[in-house]
C-alpha positions as a Markdown table, in Angstrom:
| # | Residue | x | y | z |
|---|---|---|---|---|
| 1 | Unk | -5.3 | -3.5 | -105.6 |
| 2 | Unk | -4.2 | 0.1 | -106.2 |
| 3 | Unk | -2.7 | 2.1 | -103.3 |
| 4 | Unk | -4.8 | 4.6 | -101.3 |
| 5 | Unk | -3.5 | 8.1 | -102.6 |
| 6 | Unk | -3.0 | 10.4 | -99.9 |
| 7 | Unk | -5.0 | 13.6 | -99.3 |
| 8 | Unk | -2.8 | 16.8 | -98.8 |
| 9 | Unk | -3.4 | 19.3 | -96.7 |
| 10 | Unk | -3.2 | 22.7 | -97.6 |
| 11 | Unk | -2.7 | 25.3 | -94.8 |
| 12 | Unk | -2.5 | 28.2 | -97.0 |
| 13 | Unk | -6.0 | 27.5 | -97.8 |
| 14 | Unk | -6.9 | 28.3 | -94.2 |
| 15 | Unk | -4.5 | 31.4 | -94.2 |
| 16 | Unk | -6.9 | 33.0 | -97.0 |
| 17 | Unk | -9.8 | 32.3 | -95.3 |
| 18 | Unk | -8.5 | 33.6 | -92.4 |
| 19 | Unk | -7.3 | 37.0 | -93.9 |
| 20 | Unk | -10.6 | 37.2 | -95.8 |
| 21 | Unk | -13.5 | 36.6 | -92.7 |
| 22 | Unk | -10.9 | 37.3 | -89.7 |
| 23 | Unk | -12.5 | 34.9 | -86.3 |
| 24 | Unk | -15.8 | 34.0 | -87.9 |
| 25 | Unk | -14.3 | 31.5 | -90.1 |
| 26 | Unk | -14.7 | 28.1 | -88.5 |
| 27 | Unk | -12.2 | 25.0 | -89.6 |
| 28 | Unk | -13.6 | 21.7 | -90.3 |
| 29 | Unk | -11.9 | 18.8 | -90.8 |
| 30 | Unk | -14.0 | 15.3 | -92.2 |
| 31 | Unk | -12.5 | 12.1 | -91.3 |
| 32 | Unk | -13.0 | 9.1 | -90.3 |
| 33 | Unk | -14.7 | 9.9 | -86.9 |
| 34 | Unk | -15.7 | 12.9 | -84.9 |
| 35 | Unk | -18.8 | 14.1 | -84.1 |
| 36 | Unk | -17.8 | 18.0 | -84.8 |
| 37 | Unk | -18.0 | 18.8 | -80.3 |
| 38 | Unk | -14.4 | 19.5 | -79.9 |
| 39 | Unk | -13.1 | 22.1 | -80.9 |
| 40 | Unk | -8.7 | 22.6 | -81.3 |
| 41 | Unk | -7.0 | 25.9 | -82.5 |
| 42 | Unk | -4.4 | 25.5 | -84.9 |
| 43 | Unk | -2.2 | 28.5 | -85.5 |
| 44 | Unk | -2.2 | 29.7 | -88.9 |
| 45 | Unk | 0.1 | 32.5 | -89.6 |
| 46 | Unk | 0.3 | 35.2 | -86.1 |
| 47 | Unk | -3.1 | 33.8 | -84.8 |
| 48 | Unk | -5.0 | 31.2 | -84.3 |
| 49 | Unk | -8.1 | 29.6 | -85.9 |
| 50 | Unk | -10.5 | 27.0 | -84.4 |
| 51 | Unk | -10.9 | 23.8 | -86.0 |
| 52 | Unk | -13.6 | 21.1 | -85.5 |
| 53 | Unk | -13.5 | 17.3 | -86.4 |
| 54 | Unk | -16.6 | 15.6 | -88.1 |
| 55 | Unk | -16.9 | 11.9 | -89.6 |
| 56 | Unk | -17.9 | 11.3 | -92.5 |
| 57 | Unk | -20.6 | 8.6 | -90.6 |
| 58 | Unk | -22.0 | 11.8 | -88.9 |
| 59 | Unk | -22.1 | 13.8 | -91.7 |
| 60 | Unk | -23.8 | 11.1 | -93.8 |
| 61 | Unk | -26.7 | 10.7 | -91.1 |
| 62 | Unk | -27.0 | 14.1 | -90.3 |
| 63 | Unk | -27.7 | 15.0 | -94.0 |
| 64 | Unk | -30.2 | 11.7 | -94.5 |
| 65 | Unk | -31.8 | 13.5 | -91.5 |
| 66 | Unk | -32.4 | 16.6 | -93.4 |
| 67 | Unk | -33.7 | 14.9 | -96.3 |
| 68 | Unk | -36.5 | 12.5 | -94.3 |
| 69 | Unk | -37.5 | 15.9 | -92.4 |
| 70 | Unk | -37.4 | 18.0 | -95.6 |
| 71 | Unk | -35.1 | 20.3 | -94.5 |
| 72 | Unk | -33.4 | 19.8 | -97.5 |
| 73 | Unk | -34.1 | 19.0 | -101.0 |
| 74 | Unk | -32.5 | 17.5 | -103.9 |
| 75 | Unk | -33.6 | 19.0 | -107.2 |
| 76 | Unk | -34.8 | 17.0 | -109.9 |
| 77 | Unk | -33.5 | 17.4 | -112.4 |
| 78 | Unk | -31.7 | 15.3 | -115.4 |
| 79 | Unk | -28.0 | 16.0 | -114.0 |
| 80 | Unk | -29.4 | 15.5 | -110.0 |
| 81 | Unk | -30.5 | 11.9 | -111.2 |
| 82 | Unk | -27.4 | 10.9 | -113.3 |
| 83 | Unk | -25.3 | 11.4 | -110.0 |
């Protein structure tokens, strides 16, 4: 059984974002539960930058949601049905 590698985080990738959009940038964060309703600032560099936390579960029935409602679509195409 091969070890779970651990994701990184990268602040600095917030800090761009940040500098780039100012407040309208929104953090999220996926993991293994959230449903995205609370909201947390983190501070990234003199300010601060809300961040929300969705599960991948939420994400997963949100999007199949879309796709039964066609809200969404999936192209086909030869590359679309290879993955």
């Amino acid at each position: 059984m091969s070890p779970r590698r651990k994701r990184a985080r990268d602040p600095t990738y917030a800090e761009v974002l940040h500098e780039t959009f100012g407040l309208r940038v929104l953090g999220l964060q996926i993991s293994r539960n959230g449903d995205g309703m609370n909201v947390e600032r983190r501070p990234v560099k003199r300010e601060a930058m809300l961040f929300c936390t969705v599960g991948r579960s939420c994400l997963l029935e949100l999007y199949h949601s879309e796709l039964q409602s066609h809200q969404v679509r999936i192209v086909d195409e030869p590359t679309t049905r290879r993955a």
